[in-house]
N, C-alpha and C positions, 0 to 999 in steps of 0.2 A: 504494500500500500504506500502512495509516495505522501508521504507529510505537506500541508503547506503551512510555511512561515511566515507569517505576517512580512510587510516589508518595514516595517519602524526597526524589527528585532535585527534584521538582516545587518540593516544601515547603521545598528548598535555596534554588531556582532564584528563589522568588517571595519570600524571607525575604530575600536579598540584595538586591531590587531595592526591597524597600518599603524596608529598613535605608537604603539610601540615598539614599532620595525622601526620607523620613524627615529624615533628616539634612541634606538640601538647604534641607529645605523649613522647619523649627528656624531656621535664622540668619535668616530674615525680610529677606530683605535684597534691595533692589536690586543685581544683582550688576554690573549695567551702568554703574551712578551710582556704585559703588564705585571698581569700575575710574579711571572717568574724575576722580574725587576724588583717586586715588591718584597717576596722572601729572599732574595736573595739580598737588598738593603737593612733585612732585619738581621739578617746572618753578618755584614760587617760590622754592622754598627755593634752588637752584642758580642764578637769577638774580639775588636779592638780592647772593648772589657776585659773580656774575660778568654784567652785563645782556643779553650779547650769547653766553652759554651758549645755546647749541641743542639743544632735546629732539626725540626720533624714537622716536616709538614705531611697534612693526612690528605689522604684522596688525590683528585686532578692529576692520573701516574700521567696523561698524554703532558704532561706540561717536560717529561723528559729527555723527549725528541723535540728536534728543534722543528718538524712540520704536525707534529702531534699525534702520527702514525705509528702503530705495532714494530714495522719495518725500519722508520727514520733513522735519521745520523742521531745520536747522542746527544745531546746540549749540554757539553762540557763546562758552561760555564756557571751553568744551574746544577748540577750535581755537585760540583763541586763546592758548592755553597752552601748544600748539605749534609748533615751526619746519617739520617736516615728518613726512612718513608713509612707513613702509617697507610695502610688499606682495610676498610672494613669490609664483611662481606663478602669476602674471597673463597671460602669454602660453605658457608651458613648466613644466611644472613638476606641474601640480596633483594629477593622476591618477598620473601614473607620470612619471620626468626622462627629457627629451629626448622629450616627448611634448606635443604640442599640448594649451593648454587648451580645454575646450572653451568654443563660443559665447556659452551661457547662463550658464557660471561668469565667465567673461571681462566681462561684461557686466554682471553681476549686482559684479563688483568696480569695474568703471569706473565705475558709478553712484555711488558713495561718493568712489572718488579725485577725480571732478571737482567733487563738492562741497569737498573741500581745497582743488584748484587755484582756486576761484573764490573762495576765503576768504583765497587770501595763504601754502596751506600747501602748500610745496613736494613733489611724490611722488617715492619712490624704489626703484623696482621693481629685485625679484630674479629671473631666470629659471634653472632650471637645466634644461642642455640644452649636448651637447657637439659635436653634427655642426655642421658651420661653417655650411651654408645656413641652418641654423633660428639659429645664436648671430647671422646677420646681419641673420635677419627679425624676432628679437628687437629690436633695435636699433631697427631703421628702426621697427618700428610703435610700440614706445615715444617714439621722437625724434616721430612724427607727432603724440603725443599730449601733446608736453612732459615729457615724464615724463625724471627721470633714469635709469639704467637699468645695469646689473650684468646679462654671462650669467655664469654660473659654472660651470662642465664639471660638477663637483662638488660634491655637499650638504655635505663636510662643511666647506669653505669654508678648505681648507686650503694651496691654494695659488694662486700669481699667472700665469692663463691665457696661454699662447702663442699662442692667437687669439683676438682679435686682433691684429697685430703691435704696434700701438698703440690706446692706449688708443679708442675711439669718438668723436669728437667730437674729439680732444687739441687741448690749444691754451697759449697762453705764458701765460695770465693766469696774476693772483695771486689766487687767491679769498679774500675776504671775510667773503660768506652763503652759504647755499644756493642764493639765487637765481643766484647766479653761476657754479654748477658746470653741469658739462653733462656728467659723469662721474662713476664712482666704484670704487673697489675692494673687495670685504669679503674682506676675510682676519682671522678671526676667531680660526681654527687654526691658530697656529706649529708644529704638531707636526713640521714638515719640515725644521726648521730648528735648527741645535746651538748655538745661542748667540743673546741677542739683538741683538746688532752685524753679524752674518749676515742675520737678520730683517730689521733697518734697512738693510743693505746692499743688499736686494732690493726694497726698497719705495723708497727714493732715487734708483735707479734706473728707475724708472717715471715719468709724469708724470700721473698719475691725478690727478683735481682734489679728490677726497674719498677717505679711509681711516680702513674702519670695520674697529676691531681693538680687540680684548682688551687690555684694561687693565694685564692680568699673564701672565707672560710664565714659566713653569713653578713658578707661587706667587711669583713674584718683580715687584713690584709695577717696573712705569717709571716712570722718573725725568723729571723738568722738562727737562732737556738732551737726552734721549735723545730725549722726544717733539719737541723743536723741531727735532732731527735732520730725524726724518721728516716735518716739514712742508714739508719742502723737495720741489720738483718735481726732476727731473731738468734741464730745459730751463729750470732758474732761479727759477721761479715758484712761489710759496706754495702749498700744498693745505690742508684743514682735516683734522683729525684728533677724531676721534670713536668713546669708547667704548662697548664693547656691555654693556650690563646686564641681566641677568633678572631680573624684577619679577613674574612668577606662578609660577615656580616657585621652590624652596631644590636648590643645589648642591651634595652631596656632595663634591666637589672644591677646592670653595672653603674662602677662611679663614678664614672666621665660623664652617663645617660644627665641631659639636660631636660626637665620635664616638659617645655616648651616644644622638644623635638616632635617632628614627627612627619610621615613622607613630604620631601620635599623640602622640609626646612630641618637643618641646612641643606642645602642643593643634593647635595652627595649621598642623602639618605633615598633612598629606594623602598620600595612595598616590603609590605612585613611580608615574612616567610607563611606560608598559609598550612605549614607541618609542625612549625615551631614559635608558639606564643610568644610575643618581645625581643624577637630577632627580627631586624631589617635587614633586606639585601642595601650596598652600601657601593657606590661607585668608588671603588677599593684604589685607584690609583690617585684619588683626590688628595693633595699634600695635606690639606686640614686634618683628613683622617689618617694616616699615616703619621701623621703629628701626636696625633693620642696616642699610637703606638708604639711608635718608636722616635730614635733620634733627640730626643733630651733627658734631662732630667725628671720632668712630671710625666714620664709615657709610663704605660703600661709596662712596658719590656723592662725600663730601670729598675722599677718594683720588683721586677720580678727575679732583676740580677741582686740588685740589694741584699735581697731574701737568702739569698745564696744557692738558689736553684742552680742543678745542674745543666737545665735546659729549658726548651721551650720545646709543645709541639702545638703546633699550629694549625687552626682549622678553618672549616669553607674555603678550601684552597682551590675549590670546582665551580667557586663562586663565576670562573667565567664561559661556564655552562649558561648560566641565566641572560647574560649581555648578546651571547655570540646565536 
């Protein structure tokens, strides 16, 4: 049966989509060499600090190759501006959690990571998937493939999973680099937890070789002492601690957010994300916003060096998916 469409909806329908081709297509820009401009000005600026600061940025693997292709040349000069690479979804995760991905997606992601691993840049897969046979065949086919590797029951990465009983891999070292982990933790979301010495209580007590967690802690930014707390392993041994930052989108939650914002003002802010409450997409190569992130004293990133993080890992790095 063919539908008919009023014509008012049509002239909506079609007004909306050129309005933002339109508007795409205005900033003239590479949004890929943006992108990779952008992590890659967060990586000097934080290792002039600190030389042994580690960047990780998650997602966006096409940003590897210099045409954004499986097959491309390398972009040697993006890689080398990083320590490693976060991919969620690589084995579990992609379609629906606690569901296999599929072959073609899988594979279509491993084509990029192993261009990392062959460049020196360490991977670090996230799977989310809660039944135990899948969190084990998570493991094992990441370990086959090097990879480090995180299952996590749940997306919103808010608590420290009871299976495994131990960590995957666990072991006494004291890590260092990344090369040296063979595990990790993301707990991103303390929501679970009433205090942050409760928080540290639970993480000290694991011996995860890496922990990736929020910098702030209900607006309440960690301290030098506190993060050395949690570098501590359980069984003695050092882990790296490393936090999480978002680089393509602005957070309403956060302490930059000016309550006045909102799309469109400032210029740079873009439509909320319509998956995630109080995230804006954010025309990401705008120096305002890149100013709260990095490159002074008041960004985000000095905080976060301050703190005495080991690193940063950085997210909506596929932020230019949405422009392009």
């Amino acid at each position: 049966m063919r539908i008919r469409i009023p014509i008012f909806i049509l002239v909506v329908l079609f007004s909306s989509c050129s309005d933002n081709d339109d508007d795409n297509e205005s900033y003239d820009k590479d949004f890929k060499q943006e992108m990779r401009d952008f992590v890659i000005g967060i990586s000097e600026y934080a290792k002039t600090i600190d030389p042994d600061f580690i960047v990780i940025p998650q997602n966006g693997q096409e940003l590897v190759t210099i045409d954004g292709e499986e097959t491309g040349i390398p972009c040697t000069n993006y890689l080398s501006a990083i320590d490693g690479v976060g991919r969620e979804d690589l084995y579990y995760g992609y379609d629906n959690d606690d569901v296999a991905t599929s072959l073609a997606d899988r594979e279509y992601m491993i084509s990029f990571l192993d261009i990392c691993e062959n460049n020196g840049v360490e991977v670090l897969t996230t799977d989310y998937c809660w039944t135990h046979s899948k969190m084990d065949d998570s493991y094992t086919q990441n370990n086959a493939k090097s990879y480090i590797s995180f299952a996590a029951p749940v997306r919103e990465l808010n608590e420290i999973p009871d299976y495994p009983v131990f960590p995957y891999n666990a072991n006494n070292d004291s890590i260092g680099t990344l090369a040296d982990a063979k595990n990790f933790l993301y707990l991103i979301n303390p929501e679970n937890y009433t205090s942050k010495q409760k928080f540290i209580n639970a993480v000290i007590a694991t011996n995860y070789d890496v922990l990736i967690m929020d910098c702030f802690f209900e607006d309440v930014l960690f301290t030098l002492p506190e993060i050395t707390q949690l570098k501590a392993k359980q069984n003695g041994g050092q882990r790296l601690v490393i936090s999480y930052m978002s680089i393509g989108e602005a957070e309403n939650y956060r302490y930059y957010w000016n309550n006045s914002w909102e799309t469109g003002n400032p210029s740079w802010i873009e439509n909320e994300n319509p998956d995630w409450e109080g995230n804006y997409k954010v025309t990401y190569w705008d120096p305002e916003w890149q100013s709260i992130l990095f490159g002074n004293n008041d960004s985000y990133l000095k905080k976060i060096l301050d703190a005495g993080f080991d690193g940063v890992y950085l997210d909506i790095i596929d932020a230019f998916e949405y422009f392009e």
